[in-house]
PAROKOL-570369 format. One record per residue (C-alpha): x, y, z; residue in three letters. Coordinates in steps of 0.001 Angstrom, whole numbers, padded with zeros to 6 digits, always signed. Example, Ala and Ser with C-alpha at 12.3 -4.5 7.8 and 13.67 -1.06 7.14 Angstrom:
// residues 2
+012300-004500+007800ALA+013670-001060+007140SER
END
This chain:
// residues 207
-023999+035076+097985UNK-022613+034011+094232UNK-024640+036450+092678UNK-023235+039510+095203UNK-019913+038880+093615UNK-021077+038594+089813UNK-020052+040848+087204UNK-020518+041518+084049UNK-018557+042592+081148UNK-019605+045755+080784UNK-018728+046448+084576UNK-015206+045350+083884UNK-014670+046745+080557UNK-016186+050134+082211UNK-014035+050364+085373UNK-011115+049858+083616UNK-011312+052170+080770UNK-012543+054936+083016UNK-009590+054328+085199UNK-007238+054383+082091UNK-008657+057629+080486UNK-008160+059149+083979UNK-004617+058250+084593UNK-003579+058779+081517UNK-005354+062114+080779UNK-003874+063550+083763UNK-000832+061804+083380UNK+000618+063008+080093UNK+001842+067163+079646UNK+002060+067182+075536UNK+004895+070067+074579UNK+003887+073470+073395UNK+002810+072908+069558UNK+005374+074163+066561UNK+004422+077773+065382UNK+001964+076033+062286UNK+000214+073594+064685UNK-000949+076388+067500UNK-004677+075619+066635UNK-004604+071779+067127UNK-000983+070793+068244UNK-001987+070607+072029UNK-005040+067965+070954UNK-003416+066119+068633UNK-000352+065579+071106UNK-002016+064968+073843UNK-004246+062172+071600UNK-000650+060268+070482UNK+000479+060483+074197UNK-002663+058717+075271UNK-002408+056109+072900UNK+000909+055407+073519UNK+000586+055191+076909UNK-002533+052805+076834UNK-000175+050486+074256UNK+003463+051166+075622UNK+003284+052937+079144UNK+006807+052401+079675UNK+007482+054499+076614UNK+005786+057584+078735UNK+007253+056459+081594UNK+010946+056946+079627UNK+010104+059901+077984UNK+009196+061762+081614UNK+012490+060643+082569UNK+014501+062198+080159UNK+012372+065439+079781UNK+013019+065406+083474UNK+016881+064790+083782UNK+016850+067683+080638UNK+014965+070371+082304UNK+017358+069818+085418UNK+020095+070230+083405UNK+018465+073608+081854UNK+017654+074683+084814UNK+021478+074192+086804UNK+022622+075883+082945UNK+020070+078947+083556UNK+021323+079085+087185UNK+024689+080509+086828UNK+023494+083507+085547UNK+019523+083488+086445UNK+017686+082295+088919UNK+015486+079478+086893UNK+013522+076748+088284UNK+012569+073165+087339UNK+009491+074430+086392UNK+011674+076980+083920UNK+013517+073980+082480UNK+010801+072583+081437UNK+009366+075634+079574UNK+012277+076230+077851UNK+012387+072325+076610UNK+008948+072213+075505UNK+009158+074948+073319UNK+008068+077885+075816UNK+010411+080407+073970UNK+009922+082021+070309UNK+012338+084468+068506UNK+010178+086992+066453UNK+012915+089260+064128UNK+011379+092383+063178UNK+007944+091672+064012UNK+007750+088566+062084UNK+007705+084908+063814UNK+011690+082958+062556UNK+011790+080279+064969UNK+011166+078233+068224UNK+014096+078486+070373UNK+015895+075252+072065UNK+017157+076170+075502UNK+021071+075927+074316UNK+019937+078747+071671UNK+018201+080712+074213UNK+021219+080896+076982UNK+023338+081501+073810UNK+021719+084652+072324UNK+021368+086098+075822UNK+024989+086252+076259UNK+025961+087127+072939UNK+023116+090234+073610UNK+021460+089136+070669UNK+018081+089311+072601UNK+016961+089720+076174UNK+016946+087300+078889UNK+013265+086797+078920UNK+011740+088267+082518UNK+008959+085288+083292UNK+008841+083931+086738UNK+007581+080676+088097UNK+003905+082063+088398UNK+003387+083077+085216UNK+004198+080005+083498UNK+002097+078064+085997UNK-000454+080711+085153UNK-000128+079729+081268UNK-000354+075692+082851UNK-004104+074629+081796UNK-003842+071370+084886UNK-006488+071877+086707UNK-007110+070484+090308UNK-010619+069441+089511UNK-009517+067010+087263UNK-006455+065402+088998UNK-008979+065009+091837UNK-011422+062996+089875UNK-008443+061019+088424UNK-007345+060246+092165UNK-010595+059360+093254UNK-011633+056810+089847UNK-007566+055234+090846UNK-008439+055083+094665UNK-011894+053509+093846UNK-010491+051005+091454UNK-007960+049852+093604UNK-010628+049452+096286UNK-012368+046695+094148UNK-009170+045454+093535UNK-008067+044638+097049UNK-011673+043963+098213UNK-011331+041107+095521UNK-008250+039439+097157UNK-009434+040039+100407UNK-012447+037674+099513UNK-009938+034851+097312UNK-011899+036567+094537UNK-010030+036427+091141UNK-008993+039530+088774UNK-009142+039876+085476UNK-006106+040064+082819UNK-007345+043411+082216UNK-007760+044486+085654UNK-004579+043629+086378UNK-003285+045277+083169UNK-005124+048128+084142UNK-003100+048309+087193UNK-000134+048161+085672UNK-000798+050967+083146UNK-002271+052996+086035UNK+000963+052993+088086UNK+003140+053883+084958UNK+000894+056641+084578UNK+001784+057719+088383UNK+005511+057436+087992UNK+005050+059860+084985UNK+002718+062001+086605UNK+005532+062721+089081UNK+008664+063053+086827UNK+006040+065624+084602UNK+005193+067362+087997UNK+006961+070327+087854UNK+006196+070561+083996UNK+003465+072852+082183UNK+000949+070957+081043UNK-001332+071895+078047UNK+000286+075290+077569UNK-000843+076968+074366UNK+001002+080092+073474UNK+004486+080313+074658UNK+006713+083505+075230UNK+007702+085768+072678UNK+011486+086961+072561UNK+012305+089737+070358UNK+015610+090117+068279UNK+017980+092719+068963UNK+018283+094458+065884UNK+020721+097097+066990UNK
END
């Protein structure tokens, strides 16, 4: 019947911005906050990433890219010497590494400064394996599940919709869009951290 297949606004303005929060939430891994922004770096970076990515989700979508083609490249660097992982490249990129001199906190380290002090013997080649920054990693299955699920179920409607020469929305359809931007992302950003709030401390050799 007519009515069966009514809607109203509220039921599309509500399936498509819970879908959105979902992707995107679990979508974007914000960097590890500068040394004066530990308290509220990780929320407010995670809040620009999810506005960027509702306005420009091929801006995220770019940004995974590169983050991912760079902790490759850290990672093949690392691995003439140590054995480092994706998952170490990463780290290292985002910040995961900071050089305390004589107790006191000087600086976050950039991978190429990192591999550089630890041949020079200026510090030690920090001893972290893959575990242990996946045990800093605050991604939590629960919520990539209900993500999936709010996706799955939206997509259901979606296709339920065509099946029945039913039309979609602008916003449905943008909606779509955004949510499989937020996918491609979500896999470059796989292997990365995600909401990590203290990194590792590397201490200066003073002798």
């Amino acid at each position: 019947c007519p009515s069966c297949n009514a809607r109203t606004l509220w039921d599309i303005v509500s399936s498509c911005g819970l879908t959105l929060f979902a992707c995107t939430w679990t979508a974007v891994h914000p960097d590890i906050p500068y040394m004066d922004q530990w308290a509220i770096g990780n929320a407010f970076r995670r809040l620009i990433l999810m506005i960027v990515a509702f306005i420009l989700p091929e801006a995220i979508v770019t940004l995974a890219a590169l983050q991912f083609i760079g902790a490759r490249q850290v990672a093949k660097d690392f691995n003439n010497v140590f054995e480092w992982t994706l998952t170490h490249g990463f780290f290292a990129q985002m910040g995961g590494f900071v050089l305390y001199v004589d107790g006191e906190l000087r600086a976050t380290l950039t991978p190429e400064e990192l591999l550089q002090f630890v041949r020079e013997g200026s510090v030690e080649m920090p001893v972290i394996t893959k575990a242990d920054i996946e045990d800093r990693s605050k991604g939590d299955i629960l919520s990539k599940c209900i993500a999936i699920l709010q996706i799955v179920w939206f997509l259901i409607q979606l296709i339920a919709r065509y099946a029945q020469n039913l039309p979609a929305t602008l916003l449905e359809i943008d909606t779509l869009g955004v949510a499989a931007l937020a996918c491609i992302s979500y896999g470059l950003w796989l292997r990365k951290p995600k909401d990590v709030g203290r990194p590792y401390i590397v201490h200066w050799n003073s002798e």
